[in-house]
N, C-alpha and C positions, 0 to 999 in steps of 0.2 A: 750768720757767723759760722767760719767753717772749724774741723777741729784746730788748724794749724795757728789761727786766731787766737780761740781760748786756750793754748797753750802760751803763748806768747801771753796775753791777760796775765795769765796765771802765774807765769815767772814775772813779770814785772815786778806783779805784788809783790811776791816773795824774795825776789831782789834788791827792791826798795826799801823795804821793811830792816832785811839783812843790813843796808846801808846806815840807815836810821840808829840802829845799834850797835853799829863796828865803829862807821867811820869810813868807810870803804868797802870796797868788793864785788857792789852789789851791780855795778855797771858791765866792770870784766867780765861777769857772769853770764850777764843778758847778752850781750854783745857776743857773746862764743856761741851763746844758745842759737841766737838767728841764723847764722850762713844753713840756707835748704829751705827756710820758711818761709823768705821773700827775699826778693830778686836781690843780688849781691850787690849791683847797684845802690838798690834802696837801702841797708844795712847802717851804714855811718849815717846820711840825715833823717832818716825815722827813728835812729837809735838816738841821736843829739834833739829833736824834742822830747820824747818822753822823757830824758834823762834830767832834760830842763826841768821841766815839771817836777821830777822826782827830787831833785836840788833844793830847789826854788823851795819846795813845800816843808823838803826836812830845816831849813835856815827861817823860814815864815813862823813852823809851829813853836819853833824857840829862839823866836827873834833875837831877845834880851842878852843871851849868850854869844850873840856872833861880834868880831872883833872886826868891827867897820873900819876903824884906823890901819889894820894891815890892808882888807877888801882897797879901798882906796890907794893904795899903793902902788897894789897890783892889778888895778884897772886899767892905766896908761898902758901898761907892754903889755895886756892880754888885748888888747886893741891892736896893737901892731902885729903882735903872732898872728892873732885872727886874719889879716893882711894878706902876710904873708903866706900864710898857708893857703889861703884862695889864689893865690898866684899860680902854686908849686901842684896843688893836689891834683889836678887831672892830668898830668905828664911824669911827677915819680911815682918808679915801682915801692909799693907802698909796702912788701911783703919783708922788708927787715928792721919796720918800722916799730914793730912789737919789741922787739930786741932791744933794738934804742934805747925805748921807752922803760925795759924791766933793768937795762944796765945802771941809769940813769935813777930809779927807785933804790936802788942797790946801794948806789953811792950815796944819797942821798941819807939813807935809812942808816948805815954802818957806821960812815967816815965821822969823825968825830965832830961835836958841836962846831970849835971852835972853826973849823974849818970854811961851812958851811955860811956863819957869821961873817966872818971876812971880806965875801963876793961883795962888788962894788955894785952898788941901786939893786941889793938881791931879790928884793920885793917888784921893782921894774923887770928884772932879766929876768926872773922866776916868770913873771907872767908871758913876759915874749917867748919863751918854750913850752911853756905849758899849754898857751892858747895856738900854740903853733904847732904842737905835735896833737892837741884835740883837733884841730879840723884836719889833718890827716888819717887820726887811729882811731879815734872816739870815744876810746875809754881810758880817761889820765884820772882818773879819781887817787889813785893809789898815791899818784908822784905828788899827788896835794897834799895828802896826808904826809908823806914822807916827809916833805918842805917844812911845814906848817905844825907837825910836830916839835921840830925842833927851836919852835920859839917858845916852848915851854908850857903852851896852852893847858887849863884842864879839861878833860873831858867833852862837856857840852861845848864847849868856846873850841875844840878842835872841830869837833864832827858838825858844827853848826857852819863855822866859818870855811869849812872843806867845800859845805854846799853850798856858800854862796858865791865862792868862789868858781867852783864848777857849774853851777848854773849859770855863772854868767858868761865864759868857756862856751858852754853849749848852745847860749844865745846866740853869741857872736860866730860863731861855726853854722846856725841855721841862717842867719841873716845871708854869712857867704855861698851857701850853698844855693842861696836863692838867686844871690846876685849872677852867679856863675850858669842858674837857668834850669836846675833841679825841681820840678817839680813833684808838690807832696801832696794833691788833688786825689789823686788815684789810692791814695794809702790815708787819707783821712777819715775813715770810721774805723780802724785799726789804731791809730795815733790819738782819735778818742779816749776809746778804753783802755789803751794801755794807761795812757795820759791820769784817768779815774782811779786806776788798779794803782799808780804808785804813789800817788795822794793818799789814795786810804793808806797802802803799807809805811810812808813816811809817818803818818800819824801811830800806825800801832807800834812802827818800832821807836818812835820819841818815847813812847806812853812804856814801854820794856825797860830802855836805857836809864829809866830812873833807879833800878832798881840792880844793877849793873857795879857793883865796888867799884872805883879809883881805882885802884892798884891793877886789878884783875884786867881792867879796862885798855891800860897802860903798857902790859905784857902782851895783851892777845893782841891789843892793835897792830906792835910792831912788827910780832911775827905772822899776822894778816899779809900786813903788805908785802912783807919776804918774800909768803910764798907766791902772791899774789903776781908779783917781779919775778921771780922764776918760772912761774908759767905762762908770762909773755913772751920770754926767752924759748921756752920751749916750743910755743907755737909758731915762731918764726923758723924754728929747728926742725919743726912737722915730728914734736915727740909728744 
């Protein structure tokens, strides 16, 4: 294992973990980290399994809290996003795609409850965008939060149902990526450990977030993803 490896290891963890306790961020993170570590190709599907992993694990370690009745909802249209975006993704310029995506957290996160209530099958449409801009960008963790705050969740029932939401995003983005002939052979003892490093960080940051106020929880998450959406903007900006 070279150093550029145990770097990667090592932000996982501490990504994941970051995740486990916010609610978010912890993907954006990784995903900026990689471009120079491994091939840019590789970038979006090595970053959409560990990230599964990383989901999957923070929604397993507190099962009890996650809100299966919305998951179900937005299963049907993260199916079809997922579709559609293996259609699209090897032919659009992918570089204004971060914009989109922080414009979109923006509205989401601001415009008022009512608003956002109103969309017709929102839980349908939410997942056809969401799973359609993850196998594009790779990292929509934030726009889930944004969404899925707004149906009032507390706490663990947000950050819980974020990941299972996104895990299953980043399933469905591996399955197409495979379909479409991507192979992830050459990057599997990397996909391992990262895979290990955000398990464990899911677990230590569930194991923090208990100890985490409601209130405190509620203010930093929003203005997480703010800034979190302004720096997708900016990277598509090259600022």
């Amino acid at each position: 294992m070279d150093s550029t490896h145990a770097l990667l290891i090592l932000a996982a963890f501490v990504t994941s973990a970051a995740t486990a306790v916010l609610g978010a961020g912890g993907g954006v993170l990784l995903i900026t980290l990689m471009p120079g570590l491994i091939p840019a190709a590789a970038i979006v599907p090595v970053h959409g399994v560990v990230q599964f992993f990383s989901n999957a694990s923070r929604a397993l370690f507190d099962w009890r809290n996650v809100c299966w009745h919305m998951w179900r909802r937005y299963l049907p249209g993260a199916c079809i996003g997922a579709f559609l975006g293996s259609q699209v993704v090897l032919s659009i310029n992918s570089h204004y795609i971060p914009m989109m995506l922080g414009i979109v957290i923006l509205l989401m996160t601001w415009l008022p409850s009512l608003t956002v209530k109103k969309l017709p099958f929102r839980f349908l449409s939410f997942g056809v965008l969401h799973s359609f801009l993850a196998t594009l960008a790779g990292a929509t963790g934030p726009m889930a939060g944004a969404f899925l705050s707004r149906e009032g969740l507390q706490r663990d029932a947000l950050v819980t149902t974020v990941g299972v939401c996104m895990g299953t995003a980043h399933a469905l983005k591996t399955v197409a990526f495979g379909v479409l002939g991507f192979n992830l052979l050459p990057y599997w003892e990397l996909i391992l450990w990262m895979s290990v490093s955000v398990i464990l960080g899911s677990w230590v940051g569930t194991w923090i977030r208990k100890f985490l106020p409601e209130f405190s929880f509620k203010s930093l998450f929003r203005w997480l993803i703010t800034l979190l959406a302004l720096r997708l903007i900016g990277i598509s900006l090259n600022i």
